[in-house]
N, C-alpha and C positions, 0 to 999 in steps of 0.2 A: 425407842428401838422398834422397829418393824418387821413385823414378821408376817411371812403368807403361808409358808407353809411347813410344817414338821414332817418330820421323818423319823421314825421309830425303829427300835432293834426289835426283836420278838423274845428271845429269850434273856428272862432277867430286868426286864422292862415292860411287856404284856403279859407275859407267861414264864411260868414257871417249868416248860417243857411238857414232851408226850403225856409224862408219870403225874404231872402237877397241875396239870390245865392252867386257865388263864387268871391272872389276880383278880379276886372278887372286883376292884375298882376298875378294871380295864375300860369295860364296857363304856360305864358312867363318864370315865375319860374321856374314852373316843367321841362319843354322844356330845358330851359340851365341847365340843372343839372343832367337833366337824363344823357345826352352823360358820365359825369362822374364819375357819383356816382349810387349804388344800391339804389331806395327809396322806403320807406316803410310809412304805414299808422298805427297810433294806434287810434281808436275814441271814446267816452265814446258815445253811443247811449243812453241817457234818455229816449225818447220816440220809444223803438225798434231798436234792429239790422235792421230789413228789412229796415225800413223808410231809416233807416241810409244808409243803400249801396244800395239803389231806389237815394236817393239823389247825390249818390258820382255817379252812372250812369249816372242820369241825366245831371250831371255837365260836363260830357264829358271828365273826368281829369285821371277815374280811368285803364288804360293803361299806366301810366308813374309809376303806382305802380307796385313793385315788389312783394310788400307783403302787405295786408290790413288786419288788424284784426280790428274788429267790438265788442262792448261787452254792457250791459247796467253796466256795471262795468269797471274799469281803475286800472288792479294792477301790479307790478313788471313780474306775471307772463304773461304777455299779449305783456310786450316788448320785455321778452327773448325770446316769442318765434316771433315775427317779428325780432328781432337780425338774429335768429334760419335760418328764411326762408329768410334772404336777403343773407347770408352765410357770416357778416360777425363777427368781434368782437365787444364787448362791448367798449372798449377801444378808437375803431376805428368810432364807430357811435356818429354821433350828432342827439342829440334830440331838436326837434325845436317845445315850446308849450307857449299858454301863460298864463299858471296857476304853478305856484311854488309850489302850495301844490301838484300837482299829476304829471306833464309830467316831472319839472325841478326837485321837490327832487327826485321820481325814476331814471332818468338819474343820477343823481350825485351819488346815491347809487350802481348803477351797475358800476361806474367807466366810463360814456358817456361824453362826449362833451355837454354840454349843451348850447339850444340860447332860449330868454324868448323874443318872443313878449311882447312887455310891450301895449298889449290892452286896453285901457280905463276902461273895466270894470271890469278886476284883478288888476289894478295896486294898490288898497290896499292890495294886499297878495304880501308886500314884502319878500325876500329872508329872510332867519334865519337860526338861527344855527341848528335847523331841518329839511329844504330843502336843506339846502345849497348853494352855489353863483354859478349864471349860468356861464356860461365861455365866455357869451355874450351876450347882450342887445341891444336890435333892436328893432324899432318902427311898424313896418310887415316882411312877409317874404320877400315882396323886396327886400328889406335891406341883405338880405342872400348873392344875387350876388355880394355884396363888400366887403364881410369879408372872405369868403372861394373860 
């Protein structure tokens, strides 16, 4: 399997929100994976885009992005175009979220690699014949460094 490039959620997957900052491993993540992969950001901002990339600033993370889109909405077209600006295919991108109803079924419907942080607090939005089955299950992104 090939992959060029990932695409990350931020809450529940980098960070733990405003109140929680970002998971001790995040950094370490981005770090080892930048060298080989283009990575890209999709984030649903509820409470404002700005908040939103004021926080990813903050976090000191947002330099290992290639590509970040921001939205107080999360839809199919918000990936292609982070696909769009990391250059590279759908095919070829893993999408790493942990909500199956918006990060994993959009992935699977563009034909992506999908990985579902299994988070504590989605893991009742199992997979279904409407999102469809991630193509991997992992407990955080740590977990990223031993599968790809």
């Amino acid at each position: 399997m090939i992959i060029e490039g990932i695409i990350f959620d931020w809450i529940g997957v980098l960070s733990a929100g405003s109140k929680g900052g970002v998971y001790p491993y995040s950094r370490r993540v981005l770090k080892e994976l930048k060298p080989r992969y283009k990575l890209g950001l999709v984030s649903l901002a509820g409470f404002g885009s700005e908040k939103r990339l004021r926080d990813i600033d903050e976090s000191g993370l947002r330099d290992y992005f290639d590509s970040i889109v921001v939205d107080t909405t999360k839809t199919i077209e918000h990936y292609l175009r982070c696909i769009e600006e990391l250059k590279v295919a759908p095919e070829t991108t893993l999408i790493v979220d942990d909500r199956t109803i918006r990060g994993i079924s959009i992935g699977n419907r563009l034909g992506c690699k999908t990985c579902w942080v299994m988070e504590q607090k989605y893991l009742h939005e199992t997979p279904n014949g409407k999102t469809g089955e991630p193509t991997y299950r992992i407990k955080s992104a740590e977990d990223l460094l031993s599968i790809i």
